[in-house]
N, C-alpha and C positions, 0 to 999 in steps of 0.2 A: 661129246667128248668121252674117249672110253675113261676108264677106272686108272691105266698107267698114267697116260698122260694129265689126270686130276692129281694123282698121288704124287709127283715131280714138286709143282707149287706149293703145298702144301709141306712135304718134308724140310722145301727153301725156307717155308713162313715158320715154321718150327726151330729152324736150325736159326733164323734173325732171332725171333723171338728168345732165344737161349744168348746169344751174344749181344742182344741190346742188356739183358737182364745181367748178365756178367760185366757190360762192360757199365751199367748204373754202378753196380757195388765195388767197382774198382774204382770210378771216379768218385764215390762218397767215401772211400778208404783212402783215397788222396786227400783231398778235399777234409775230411778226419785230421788226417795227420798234420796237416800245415795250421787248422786252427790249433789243435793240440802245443806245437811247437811256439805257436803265438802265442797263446795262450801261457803258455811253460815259461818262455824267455820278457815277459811283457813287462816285468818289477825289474828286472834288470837293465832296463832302457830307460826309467821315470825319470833317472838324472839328465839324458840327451831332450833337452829340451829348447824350444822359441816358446811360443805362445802355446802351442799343445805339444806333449812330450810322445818320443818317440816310444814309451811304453802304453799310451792312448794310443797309438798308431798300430799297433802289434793287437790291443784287445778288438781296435777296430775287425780287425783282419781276422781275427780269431773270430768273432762273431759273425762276419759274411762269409766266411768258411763254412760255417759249421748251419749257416741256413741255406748254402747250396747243396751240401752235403745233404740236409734231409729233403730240401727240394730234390734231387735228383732221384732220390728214391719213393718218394710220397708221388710227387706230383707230378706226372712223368709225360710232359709236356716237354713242345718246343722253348717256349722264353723260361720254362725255368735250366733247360741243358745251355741254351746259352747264357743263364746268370752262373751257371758254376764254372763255364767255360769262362766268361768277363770276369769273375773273381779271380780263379787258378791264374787266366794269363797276364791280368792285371799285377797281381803279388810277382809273379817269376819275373816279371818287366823290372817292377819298382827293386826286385832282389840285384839282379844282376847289374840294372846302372848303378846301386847304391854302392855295389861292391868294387865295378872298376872306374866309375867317374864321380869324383866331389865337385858335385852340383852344390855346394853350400846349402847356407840356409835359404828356405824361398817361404817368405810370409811366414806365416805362422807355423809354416814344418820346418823342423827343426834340419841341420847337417846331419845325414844318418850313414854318410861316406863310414865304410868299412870293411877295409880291404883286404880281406880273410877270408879263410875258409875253416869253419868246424861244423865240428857232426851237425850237429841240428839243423846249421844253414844246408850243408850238404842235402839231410831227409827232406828240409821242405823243398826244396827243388825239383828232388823226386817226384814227390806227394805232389805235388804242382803241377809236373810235367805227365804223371800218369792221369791226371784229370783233364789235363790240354787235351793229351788225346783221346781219350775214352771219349772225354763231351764232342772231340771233333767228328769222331765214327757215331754216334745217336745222331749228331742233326748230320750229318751225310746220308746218313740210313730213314733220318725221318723223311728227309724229303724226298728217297725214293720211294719211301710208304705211301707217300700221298702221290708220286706218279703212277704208283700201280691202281689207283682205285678201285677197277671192282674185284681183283685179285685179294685185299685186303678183307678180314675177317669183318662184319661188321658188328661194332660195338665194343670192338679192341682194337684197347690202346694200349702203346708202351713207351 
């Protein structure tokens, strides 16, 4: 194989290598910002309650937030891009029916129907949806990583 057609894959592996790494920090800058917003808004829900109040449901989300978020950047594996991808699109699901259908109370969750929009529901949306996809593009790209085999560097990972 001459020296051009080596240096082709390589510039390709460089250039993955720079947008899986960009799009890690975008999805834990997502992923950030929606725990943050849980996190922020969670005392102000304690009163929406059944059995567990919808301010426990907010620190819930705030803390699986904010362990995808360092999973995606620590651990920079398959099952943890899909936990931040299963977090992110889990919250923007429960966001948006919360917001256009009163589903009542079911068990022990409370009615969290609320059929608005302000800033902060606005950001976590964002923050949500720039995690959807970011985490969508890693596991797209991981599992062309692993069809390339012996093209891949070995003993990097990302």
């Amino acid at each position: 194989m001459s020296s051009v057609t080596s240096a082709v894959p390589a510039r390709q592996g460089r250039a993955l290598r720079f947008l899986r790494g960009a799009a890690r920090l975008l999805a834990a800058a997502g992923l950030a910002l929606d725990a943050y917003l849980h996190a922020h808004l969670a005392d102000r829900y304690d009163a929406v309650s059944a059995s567990i109040s919808q301010g426990t449901l907010f620190r819930i989300e705030a803390g699986l937030a904010s362990l995808a978020a360092l999973l995606v950047l620590v651990w920079r594996r398959k099952p943890s891009d899909a936990f931040a991808w299963l977090v992110a699109a889990g919250g923007l699901a429960l966001l948006l029916v919360y917001r256009y259908v009163n589903v009542g109370e079911l068990g022990p969750v409370p009615n969290m129907y609320e059929p608005v929009w302000f800033r902060e529901k606005e950001l976590a949306v964002l923050g949500q949806a720039v995690a959807i996809l970011t985490t969508v593009f890693l596991l797209v790209t991981h599992a062309q990583r692993r069809g390339r085999g012996a093209h891949a560097a070995p003993g990097r990972r990302q």
